[in-house]
C-alpha positions in Angstrom: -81.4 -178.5 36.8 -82.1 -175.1 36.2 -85.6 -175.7 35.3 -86.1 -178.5 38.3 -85.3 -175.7 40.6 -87.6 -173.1 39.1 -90.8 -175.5 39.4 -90.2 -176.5 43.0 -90.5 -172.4 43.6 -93.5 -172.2 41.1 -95.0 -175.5 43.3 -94.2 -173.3 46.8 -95.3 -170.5 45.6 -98.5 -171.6 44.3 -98.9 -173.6 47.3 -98.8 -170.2 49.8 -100.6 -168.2 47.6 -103.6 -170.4 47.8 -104.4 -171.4 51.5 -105.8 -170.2 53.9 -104.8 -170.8 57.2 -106.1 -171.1 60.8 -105.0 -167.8 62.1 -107.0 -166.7 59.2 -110.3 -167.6 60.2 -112.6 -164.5 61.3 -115.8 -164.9 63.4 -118.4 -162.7 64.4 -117.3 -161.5 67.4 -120.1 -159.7 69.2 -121.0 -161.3 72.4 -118.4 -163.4 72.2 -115.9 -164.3 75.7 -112.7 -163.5 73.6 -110.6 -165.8 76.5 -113.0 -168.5 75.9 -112.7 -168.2 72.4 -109.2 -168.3 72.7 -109.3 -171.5 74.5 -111.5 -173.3 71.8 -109.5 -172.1 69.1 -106.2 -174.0 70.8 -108.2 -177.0 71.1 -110.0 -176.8 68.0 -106.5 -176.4 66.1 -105.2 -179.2 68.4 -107.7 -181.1 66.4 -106.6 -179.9 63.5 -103.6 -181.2 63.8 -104.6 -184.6 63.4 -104.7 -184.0 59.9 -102.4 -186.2 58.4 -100.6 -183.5 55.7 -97.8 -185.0 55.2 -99.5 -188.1 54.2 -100.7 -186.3 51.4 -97.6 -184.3 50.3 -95.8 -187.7 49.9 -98.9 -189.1 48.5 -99.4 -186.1 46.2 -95.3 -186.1 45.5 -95.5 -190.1 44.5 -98.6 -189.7 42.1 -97.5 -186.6 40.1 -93.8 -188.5 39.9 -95.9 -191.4 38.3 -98.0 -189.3 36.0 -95.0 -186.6 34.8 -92.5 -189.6 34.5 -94.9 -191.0 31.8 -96.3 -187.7 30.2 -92.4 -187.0 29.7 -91.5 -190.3 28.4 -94.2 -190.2 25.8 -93.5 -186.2 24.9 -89.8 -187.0 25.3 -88.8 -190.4 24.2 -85.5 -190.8 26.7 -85.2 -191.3 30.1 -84.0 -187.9 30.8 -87.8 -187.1 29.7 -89.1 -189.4 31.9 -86.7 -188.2 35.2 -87.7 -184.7 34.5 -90.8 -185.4 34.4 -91.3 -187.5 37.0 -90.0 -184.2 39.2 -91.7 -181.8 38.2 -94.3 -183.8 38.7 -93.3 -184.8 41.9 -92.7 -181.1 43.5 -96.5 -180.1 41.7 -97.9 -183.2 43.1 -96.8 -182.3 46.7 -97.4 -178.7 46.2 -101.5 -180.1 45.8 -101.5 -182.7 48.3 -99.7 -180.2 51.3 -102.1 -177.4 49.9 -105.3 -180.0 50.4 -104.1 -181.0 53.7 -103.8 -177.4 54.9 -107.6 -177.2 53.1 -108.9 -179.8 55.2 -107.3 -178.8 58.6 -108.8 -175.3 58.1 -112.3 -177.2 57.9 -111.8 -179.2 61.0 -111.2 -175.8 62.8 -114.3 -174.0 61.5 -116.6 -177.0 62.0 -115.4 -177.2 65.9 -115.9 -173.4 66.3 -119.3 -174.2 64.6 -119.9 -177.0 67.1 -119.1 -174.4 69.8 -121.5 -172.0 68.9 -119.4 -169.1 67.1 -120.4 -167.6 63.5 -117.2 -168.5 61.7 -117.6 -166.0 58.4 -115.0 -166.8 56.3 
């Protein structure tokens, strides 16, 4: 359990370390209206949300079950192997498919500040 417990940290952690967000995002800001650009970043994250993230954490949490449920029944031989497995597998796989929904709602907000006209740098 002990070990369960430390991955799902490991999985969060990893997943926090490595996105970047939409308040992150840094434009080029000369000549800019800030209160306009303040108004297409709402709608461009309202966009954003669209994004179906959860999707993919439970899509990412059911794959890496499948594929740690059988890499811990081959390594261990027991279904205690396999159930392990399976969760660890499960938290890592919804670690990756939360982190590439985050991914892919950051590139819906640059590409509609892109369509708006700012210089998104990052």
């Amino acid at each position: 359990m002990a070990g369960r417990k430390r991955a799902v940290v490991l999985a969060a952690g990893l997943v926090l370390a490595g996105c970047t967000t939409t308040k992150e995002i840094i434009i080029d800001e000369q000549g800019v209206d800030m209160a306009r650009y303040r108004q297409d970043l709402a709608e461009c994250r309202a966009y954003a949300e669209q994004v179906r993230t959860g999707e993919k954490t439970a899509r990412g949490a059911a794959s890496g079950a499948a594929i740690g449920g059988a890499i811990g029944a081959i390594t261990g031989g027991s279904r205690e192997s396999a159930a392990r497995g399976a969760g660890v597998g499960a938290v890592s796989g919804a670690a990756k498919g939360a982190s590439r929904g985050e991914q892919e709602a950051v590139r819906v907000v640059k590409q509609c500040l892109r369509g708006r006209g700012y210089r998104v740098l990052n």
